[in-house]
N, C-alpha and C positions, 0 to 999 in steps of 0.2 A: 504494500500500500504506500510505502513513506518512496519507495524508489517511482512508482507511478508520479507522485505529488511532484517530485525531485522532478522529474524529466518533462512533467508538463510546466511546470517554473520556468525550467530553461528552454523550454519550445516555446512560452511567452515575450521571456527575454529579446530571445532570438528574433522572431519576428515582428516586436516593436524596433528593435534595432538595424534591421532593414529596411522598416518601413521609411523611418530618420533617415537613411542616409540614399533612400530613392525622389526625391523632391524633384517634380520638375521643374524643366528649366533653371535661368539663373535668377538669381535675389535683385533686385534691381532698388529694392529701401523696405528698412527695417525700424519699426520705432517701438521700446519698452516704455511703460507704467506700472505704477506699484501705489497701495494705501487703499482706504477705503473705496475713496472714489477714485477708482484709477482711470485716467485717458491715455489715450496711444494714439497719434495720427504719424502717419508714412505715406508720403510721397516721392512718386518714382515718374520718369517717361525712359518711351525703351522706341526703338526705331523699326518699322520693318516688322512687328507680331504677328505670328501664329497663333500665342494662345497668350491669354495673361492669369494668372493665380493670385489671391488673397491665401495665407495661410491663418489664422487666428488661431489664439492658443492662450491657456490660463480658463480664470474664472468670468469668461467673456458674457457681461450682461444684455448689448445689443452692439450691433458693428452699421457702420452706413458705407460702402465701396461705390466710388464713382468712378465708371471708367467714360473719359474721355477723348475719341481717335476721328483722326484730322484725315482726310484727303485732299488735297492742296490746301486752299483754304476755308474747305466747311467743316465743320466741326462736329463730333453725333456725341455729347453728353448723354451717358443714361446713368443710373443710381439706383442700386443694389441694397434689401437690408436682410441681413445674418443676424438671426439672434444667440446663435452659437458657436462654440469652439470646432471649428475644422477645417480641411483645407478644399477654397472652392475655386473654380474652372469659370472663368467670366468671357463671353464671347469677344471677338475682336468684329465690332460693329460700325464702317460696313467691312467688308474685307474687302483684303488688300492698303491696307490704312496704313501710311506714311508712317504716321507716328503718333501714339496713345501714351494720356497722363492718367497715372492711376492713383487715386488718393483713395485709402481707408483712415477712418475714423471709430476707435472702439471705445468702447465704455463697457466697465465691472470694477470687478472688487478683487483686493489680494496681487497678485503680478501678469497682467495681459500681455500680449506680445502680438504684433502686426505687423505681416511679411510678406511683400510682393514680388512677386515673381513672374519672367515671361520665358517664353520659348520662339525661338527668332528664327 
């Protein structure tokens, strides 16, 4: 029984530790908060996206992600809300877009983390 426990621990292990170090894409801006009312905004722009990611992570009480992608000069603002901790997949609207600003804005409690990422 205790060597079953033992080996599903470390098959836990294991595959949160992969999960960590599969991330798409690259980090393109990262912003920590901490305390009661903790806030975190991160912003990024990235040139040429395929795909863009918010990662959120901590005691995430609601998140706001605006992604913003230009083709010459119009612009398609849309705005996203997450009310928890995960990592999400945000379109690149329209495609083929020049280049996209990603702003996340989170709020919660204890230590939040907001982390943008794209795939180019």
């Amino acid at each position: 029984m205790r060597r079953a426990l033992g080996a599903a621990a470390i098959a836990v292990v294991l595959s949160s530790s992969v999960t960590a170090a599969t991330l798409p894409g690259k980090r393109i801006a990262i912003a920590r908060g901490s305390g009661q009312f903790a806030i975190a905004v991160a912003h990024g722009q990235v040139n040429t996206p395929k795909a863009l990611y918010a990662k959120l992570s901590g005691k995430v009480g609601d998140a706001t992600v605006l992604v913003d992608c230009l083709v010459g000069t119009e612009s398609t603002p849309i705005t996203y809300h997450r009310p928890r901790a995960a990592l999400f997949r945000f379109p690149v609207k329209p495609a083929g877009a020049e280049i996209c600003h990603v702003t996340a804005t989170v709020s919660g409690r204890g230590k939040i983390v907001a982390e943008l990422r794209a795939v180019r």
